[in-house]
N, C-alpha and C positions, 0 to 999 in steps of 0.2 A: 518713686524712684529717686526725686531729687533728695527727700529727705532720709533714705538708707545711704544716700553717699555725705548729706553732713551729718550723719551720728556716725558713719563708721570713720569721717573724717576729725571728727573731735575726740575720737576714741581713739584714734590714734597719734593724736597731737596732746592730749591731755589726760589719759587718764594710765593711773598707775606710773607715777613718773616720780623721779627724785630732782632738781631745781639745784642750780646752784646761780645766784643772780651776780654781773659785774655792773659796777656803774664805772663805764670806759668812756664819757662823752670824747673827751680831745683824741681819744685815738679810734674812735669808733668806724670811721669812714677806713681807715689803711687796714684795718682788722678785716672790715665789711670785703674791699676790694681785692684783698690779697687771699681772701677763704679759697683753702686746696677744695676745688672739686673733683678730685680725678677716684676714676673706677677702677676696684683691686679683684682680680681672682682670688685674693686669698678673703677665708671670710672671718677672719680673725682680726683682720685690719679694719680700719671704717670706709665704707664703701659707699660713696655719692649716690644720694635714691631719688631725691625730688628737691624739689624749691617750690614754697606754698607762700603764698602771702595771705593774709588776714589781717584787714586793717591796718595799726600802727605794726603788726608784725610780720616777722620774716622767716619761713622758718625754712631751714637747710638740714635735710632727713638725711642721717645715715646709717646704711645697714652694716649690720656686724655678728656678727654670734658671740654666745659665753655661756662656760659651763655652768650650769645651776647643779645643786643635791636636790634630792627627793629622796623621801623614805618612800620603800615598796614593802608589802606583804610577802613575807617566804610560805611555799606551800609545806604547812608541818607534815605532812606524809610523805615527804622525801627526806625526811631525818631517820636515822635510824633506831630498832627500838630503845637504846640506852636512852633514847630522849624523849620517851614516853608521856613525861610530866609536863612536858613543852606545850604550852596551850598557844601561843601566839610568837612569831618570832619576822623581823624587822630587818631589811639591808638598808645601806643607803647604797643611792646609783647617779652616779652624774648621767646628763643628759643637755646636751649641746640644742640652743634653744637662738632663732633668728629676735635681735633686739634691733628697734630704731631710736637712735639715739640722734638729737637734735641740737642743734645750736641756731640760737634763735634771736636774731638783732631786731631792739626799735630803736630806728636813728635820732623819731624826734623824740623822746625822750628820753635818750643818751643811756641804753644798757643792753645788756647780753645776757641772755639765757643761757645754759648748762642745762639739757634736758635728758635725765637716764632713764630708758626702758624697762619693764619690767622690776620696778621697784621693790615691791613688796613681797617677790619671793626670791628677791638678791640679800645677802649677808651685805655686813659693812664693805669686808675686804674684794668682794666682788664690786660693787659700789664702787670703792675709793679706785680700783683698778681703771674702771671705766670712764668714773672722772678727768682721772688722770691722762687719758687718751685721745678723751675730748680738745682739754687743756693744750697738748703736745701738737693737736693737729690745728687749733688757733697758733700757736706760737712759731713751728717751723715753717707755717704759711709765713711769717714777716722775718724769721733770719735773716741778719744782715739788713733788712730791711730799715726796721728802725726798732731796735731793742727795746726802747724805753715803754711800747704798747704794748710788750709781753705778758701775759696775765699770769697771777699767783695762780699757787695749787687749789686755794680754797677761794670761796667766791666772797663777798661782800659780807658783813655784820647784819642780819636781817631780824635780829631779837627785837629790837625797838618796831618793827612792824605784824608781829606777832600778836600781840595785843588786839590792832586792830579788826584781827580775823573774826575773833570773839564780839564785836560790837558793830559788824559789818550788815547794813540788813540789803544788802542787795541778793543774799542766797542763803543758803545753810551750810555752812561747814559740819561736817559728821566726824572728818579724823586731820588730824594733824602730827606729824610726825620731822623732826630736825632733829641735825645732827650738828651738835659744839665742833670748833676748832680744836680740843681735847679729846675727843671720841669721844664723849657721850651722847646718845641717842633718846628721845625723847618722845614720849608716842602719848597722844591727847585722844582721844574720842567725847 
């Protein structure tokens, strides 16, 4: 039992996730202290789930929904016969999907996490929405507060530690995927 609750708790703190990392040391604590935790009915907003610690991290879950596309199968026997030659035919259909998206402080190593759910069956512009949401809910936490610890849109330069993933032997990396300040996207296996 203990260890169905750390794999389905690592699975939901780590896997299939998109990263956007700050290094905020000097303002990390008023960031840390001013986090909105408040709980929304609406589930479009971000909605305070948990607070999990593990080790040097911190992590603060919040739920939210967003519409994904899927392609589905249309049944060809409800076409009519002009469409007789129709061997296979495709909708796409949104479908509103619960994400936990997290934002995740280590104090003693002075940085912030950007963590977006359900990665790899979000588009960019879904992605870059949710980012941005994240972003908004660290920033009007410190309004007024102290401007200058407001975080950019985009996270930190992380190409120069890219490399090291490749010559890393504490695990195996199988895929890797970043996204440039440019949009362009970039997917390793």
């Amino acid at each position: 039992k203990t260890n169905l609750g750390k794999v389905l708790r690592s699975y939901l703190l780590y896997t299939d996730k998109s990263v956007s990392i700050y290094q905020r040391s000097s303002h990390l604590d008023i960031l840390y202290k001013e986090l909105d935790k408040s709980i929304s009915n609406n589930p479009e907003e971000l909605c305070f789930e948990s607070h999990n610690i593990l080790g040097d991290l911190e992590f603060f879950i919040y739920k939210t929904t967003r519409t994904f596309y899927e392609k589905v199968e249309i049944d060809i026997n409800l076409f009519n016969d002009e469409y007789d030659n129709v061997q296979q035919a495709y909708a796409i259909k949104s479908v509103m999907r619960e994400c936990y998206d997290s934002i995740i402080f280590n104090k003693n190593k002075g940085y912030i996490i950007l963590s977006l759910d359900r990665a790899a069956s979000s588009n960019t512009a879904i992605l870059n929405k949710a980012h941005a949401k994240l972003v908004r809910k660290l920033n009007d936490s410190i309004r007024g507060i102290e401007p200058e610890a407001r975080l950019k849109e985009s996270g930190d330069n992380l190409f120069p530690a890219i490399e090291k993933f490749y010559h890393d032997n504490s695990g195996e990396v199988t895929s890797l995927s970043f996204l440039t300040l440019s949009g362009t996207s970039h997917h390793e296996k």
